[in-house]
C-alpha positions as CSV (number, residue, x, y, z in Angstrom):
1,X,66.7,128.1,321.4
2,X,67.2,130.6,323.4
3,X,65.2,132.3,326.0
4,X,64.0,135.2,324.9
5,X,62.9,132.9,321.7
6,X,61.0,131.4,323.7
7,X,59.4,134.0,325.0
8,X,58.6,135.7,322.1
9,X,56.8,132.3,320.9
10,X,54.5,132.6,323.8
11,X,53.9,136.1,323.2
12,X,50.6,136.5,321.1
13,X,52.0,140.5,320.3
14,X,54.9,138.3,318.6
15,X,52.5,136.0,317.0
16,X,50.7,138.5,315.4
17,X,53.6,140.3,314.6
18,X,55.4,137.4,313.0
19,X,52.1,137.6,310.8
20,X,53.0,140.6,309.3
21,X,50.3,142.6,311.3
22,X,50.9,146.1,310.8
23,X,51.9,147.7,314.3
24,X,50.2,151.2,315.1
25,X,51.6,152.5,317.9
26,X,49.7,155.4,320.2
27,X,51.7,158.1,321.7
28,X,50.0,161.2,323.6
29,X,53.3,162.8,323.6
30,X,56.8,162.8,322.2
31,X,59.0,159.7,323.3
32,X,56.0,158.1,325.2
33,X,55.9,155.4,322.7
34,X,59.6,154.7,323.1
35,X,60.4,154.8,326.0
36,X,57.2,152.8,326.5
37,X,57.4,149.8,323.8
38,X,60.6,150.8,322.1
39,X,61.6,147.0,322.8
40,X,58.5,145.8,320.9
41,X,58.9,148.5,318.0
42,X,62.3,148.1,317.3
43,X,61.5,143.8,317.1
44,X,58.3,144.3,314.8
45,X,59.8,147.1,312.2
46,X,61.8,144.0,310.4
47,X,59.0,142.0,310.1
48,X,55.9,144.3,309.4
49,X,55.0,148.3,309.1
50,X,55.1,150.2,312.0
51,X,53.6,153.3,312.6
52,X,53.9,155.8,315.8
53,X,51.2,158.4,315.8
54,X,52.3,161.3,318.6
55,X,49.1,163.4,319.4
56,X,50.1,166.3,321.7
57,X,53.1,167.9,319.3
58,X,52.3,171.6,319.7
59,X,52.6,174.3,322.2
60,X,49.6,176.9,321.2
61,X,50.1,180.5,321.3
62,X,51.4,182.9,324.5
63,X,51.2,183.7,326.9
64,X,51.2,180.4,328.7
65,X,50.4,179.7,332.4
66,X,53.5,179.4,335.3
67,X,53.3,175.2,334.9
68,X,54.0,175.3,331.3
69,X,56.7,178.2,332.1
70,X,57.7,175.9,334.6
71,X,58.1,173.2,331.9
72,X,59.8,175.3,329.3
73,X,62.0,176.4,332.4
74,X,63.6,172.5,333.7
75,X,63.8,172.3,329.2
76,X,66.6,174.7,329.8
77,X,64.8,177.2,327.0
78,X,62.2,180.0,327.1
79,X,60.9,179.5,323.9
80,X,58.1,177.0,323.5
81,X,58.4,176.6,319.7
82,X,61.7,175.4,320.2
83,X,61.4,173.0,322.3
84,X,59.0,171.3,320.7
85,X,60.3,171.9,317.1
86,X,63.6,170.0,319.0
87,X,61.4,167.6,320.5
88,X,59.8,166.6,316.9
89,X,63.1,166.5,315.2
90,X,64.5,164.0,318.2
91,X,61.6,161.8,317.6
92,X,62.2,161.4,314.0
93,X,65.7,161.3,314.5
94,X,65.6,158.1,317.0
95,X,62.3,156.5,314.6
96,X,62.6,157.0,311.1
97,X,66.6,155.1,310.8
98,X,65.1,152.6,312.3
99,X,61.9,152.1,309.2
100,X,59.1,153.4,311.6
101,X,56.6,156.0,310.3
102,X,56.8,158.9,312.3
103,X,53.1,161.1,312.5
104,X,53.0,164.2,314.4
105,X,49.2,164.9,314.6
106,X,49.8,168.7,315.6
107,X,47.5,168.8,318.8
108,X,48.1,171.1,321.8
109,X,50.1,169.5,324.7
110,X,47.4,169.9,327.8
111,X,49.9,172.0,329.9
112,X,49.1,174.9,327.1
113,X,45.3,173.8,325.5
114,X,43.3,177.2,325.5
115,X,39.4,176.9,325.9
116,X,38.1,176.8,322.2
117,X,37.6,181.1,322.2
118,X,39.8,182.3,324.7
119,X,40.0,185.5,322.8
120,X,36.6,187.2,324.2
121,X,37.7,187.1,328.1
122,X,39.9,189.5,329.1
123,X,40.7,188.2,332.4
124,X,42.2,185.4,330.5
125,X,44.1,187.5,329.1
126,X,45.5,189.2,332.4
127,X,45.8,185.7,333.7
128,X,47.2,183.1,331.2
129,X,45.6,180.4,333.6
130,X,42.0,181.5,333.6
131,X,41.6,180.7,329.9
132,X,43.2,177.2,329.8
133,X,41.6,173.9,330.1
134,X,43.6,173.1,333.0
135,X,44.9,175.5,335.1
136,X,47.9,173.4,336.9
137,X,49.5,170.3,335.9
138,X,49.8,168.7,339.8
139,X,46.1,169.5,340.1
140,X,44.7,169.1,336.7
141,X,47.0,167.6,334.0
142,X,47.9,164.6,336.1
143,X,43.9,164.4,337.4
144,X,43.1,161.8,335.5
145,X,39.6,163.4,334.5
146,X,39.2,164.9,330.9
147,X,38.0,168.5,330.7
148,X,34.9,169.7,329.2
149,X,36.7,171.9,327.3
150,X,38.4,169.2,326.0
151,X,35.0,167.7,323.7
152,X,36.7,168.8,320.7
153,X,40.1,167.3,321.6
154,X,38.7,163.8,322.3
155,X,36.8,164.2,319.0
156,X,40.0,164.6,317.0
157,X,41.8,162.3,318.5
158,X,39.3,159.4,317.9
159,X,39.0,160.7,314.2
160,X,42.9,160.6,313.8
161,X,43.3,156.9,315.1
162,X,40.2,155.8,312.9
163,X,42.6,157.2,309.7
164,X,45.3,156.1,310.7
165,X,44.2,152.2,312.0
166,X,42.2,152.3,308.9
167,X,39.9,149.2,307.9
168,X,42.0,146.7,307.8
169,X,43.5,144.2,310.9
170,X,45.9,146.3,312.7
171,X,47.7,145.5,316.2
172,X,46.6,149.1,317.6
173,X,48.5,149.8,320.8
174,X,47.3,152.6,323.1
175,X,48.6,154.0,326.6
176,X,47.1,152.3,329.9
177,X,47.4,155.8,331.3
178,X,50.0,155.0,334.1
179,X,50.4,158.2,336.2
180,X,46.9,160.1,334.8
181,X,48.5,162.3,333.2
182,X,45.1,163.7,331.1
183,X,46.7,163.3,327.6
184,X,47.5,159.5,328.0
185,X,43.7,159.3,329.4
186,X,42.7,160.9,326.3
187,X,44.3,159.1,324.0
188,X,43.0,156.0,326.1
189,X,39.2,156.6,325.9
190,X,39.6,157.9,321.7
191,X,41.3,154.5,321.1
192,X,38.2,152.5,323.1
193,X,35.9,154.6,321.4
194,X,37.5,153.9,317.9
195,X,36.1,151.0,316.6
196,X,40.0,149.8,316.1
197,X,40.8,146.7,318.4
198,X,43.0,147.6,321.0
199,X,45.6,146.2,323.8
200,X,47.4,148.5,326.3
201,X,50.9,149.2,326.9
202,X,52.5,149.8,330.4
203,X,53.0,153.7,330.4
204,X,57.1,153.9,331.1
205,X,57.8,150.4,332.8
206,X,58.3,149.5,336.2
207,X,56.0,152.5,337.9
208,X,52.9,151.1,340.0
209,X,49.1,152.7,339.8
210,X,46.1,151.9,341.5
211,X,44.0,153.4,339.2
212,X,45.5,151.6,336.2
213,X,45.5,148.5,338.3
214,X,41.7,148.9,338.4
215,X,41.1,149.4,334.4
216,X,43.5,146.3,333.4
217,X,40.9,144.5,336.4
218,X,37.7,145.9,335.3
219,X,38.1,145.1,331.4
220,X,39.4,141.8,332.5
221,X,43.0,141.9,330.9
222,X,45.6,140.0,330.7
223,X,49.4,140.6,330.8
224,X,52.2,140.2,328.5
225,X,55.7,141.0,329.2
226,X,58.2,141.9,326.5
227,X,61.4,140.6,326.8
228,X,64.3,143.5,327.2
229,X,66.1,144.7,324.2
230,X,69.9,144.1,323.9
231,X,70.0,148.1,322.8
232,X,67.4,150.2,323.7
233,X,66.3,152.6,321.7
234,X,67.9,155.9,323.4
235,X,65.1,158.3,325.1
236,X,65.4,162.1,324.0
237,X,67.5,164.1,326.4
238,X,64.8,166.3,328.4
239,X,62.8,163.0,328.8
240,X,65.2,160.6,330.0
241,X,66.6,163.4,332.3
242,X,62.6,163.8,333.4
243,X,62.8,160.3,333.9
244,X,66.2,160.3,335.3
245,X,67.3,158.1,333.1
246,X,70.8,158.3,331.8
247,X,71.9,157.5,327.8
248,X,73.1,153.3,328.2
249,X,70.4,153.1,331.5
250,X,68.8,149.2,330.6
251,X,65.3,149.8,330.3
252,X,62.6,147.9,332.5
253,X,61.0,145.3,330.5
254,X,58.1,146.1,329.1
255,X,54.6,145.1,329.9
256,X,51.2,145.5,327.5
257,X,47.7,143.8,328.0
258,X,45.0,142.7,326.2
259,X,41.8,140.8,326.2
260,X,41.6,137.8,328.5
261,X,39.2,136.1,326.4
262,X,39.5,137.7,322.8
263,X,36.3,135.4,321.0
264,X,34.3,136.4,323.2
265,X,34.7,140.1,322.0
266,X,33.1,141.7,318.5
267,X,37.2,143.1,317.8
268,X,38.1,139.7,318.3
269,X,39.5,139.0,314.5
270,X,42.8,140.8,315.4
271,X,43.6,138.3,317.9
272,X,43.3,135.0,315.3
């Protein structure tokens, strides 16, 4: 038996997994997923139905503030629709071979979210910035803290992951939010708030955060480590150069938490 067999049977992801528990992956934005768990996806896709649901999809409408020019800029393309409509068509591509359902929810990316009627100020209008929900991404994207503006947003996404997870037992796996980037805390709080039973994967292996540290300490979790694919699934080319990672780069293993004491919760049943 090898190691990594063994491995897998101490794993209780695997053990659910080898139950034919659907998988229902969480992925604020486009490659998040698999760059995150790709490891775990590609393993559970020959045994059960897997599903990656990407929220933030879209760009919204121009004009769009200097950090998302900024974006569009290092993407090596001026048009916003493009990249995205590239993005989407790279996410399928590396997914859908492999068996996995691929759901693009169609939400705004948080470097171009508008305020719900940004239409009835005009200085928004002079100054892109003024009628987003956050105005920089060092300041405000990657703050950690969800906008009021963003109400709506959370709403959605919560109402999304409800449809999707559906009624039955499904091993639901959300973002820990490594880095705060606000999306990943979005999609973070919506899954809690769900009803579905969740665990946590480790937001891009092998990058440390304090604040992360603290959620994993204060919900009392526990870790699991995923053993490191032979192939990795390949990363889309503006993220893995965001990433810096090359095509062929090994992957970090991959690390998701869950409940340190699962009966003693009222999601408990997808743990038995």
């Amino acid at each position: 038996m090898t190691a990594e067999r063994t491995q897998l049977q101490e794993n209780v992801l695997a053990g659910l997994i080898e139950q034919g528990m659907p998988v229902v992956a969480l992925s604020p934005h486009l490659d998040d997923a698999v760059l995150s768990c790709g490891a775990l996806l590609t393993y559970a896709v020959s045994r059960t139905c897997v599903t990656v649901v990407t929220f933030f999809t879209e760009p919204g409408q121009a004009p769009y503030p200097t950090s998302a020019r900024r974006y569009l800029h290092q993407a090596g393309e001026g048009d916003a629709d493009a990249v995205y409509s590239s993005l989407r068509a790279q996410d399928r591509a590396a997914l859908e071979p492999l068996g996995i359902t691929c759901v693009h929810a169609g939400l705004t990316d948080a470097l171009f979210r508008r305020h719900a009627r940004p239409g009835r100020s005009r200085p928004a209008r002079l100054l892109p910035e003024l009628g987003r929900s956050y105005l920089s991404r060092r300041s405000h994207v990657t703050s950690r803290r969800i906008g009021s503006a963003d109400a709506g947003t959370l709403r959605e996404t919560r109402e999304i992951i409800q449809r999707v997870a559906g009624s039955g037992a499904s091993l639901v796996l959300a973002p820990l939010a490594v880095g705060g980037d606000v999306d990943h805390v979005l999609v973070r709080t919506a899954a809690q708030s769900s009803g579905a039973p969740v665990g946590y994967y480790h937001d891009f292996p092998g990058r440390r955060d304090s604040a992360a540290e603290a959620f994993i300490y204060r919900h009392d979790l526990v870790e699991t480590r995923w053993p490191e694919p032979d192939e990795p699934i390949q990363a889309s080319g503006y993220h893995a150069l965001k990433l810096s990672r090359g095509a062929g780069t090994a992957f970090a293993a991959e690390v998701f938490y869950s409940a340190a004491n699962p009966s003693a919760t009222a999601s408990s049943a997808w743990w038995r």
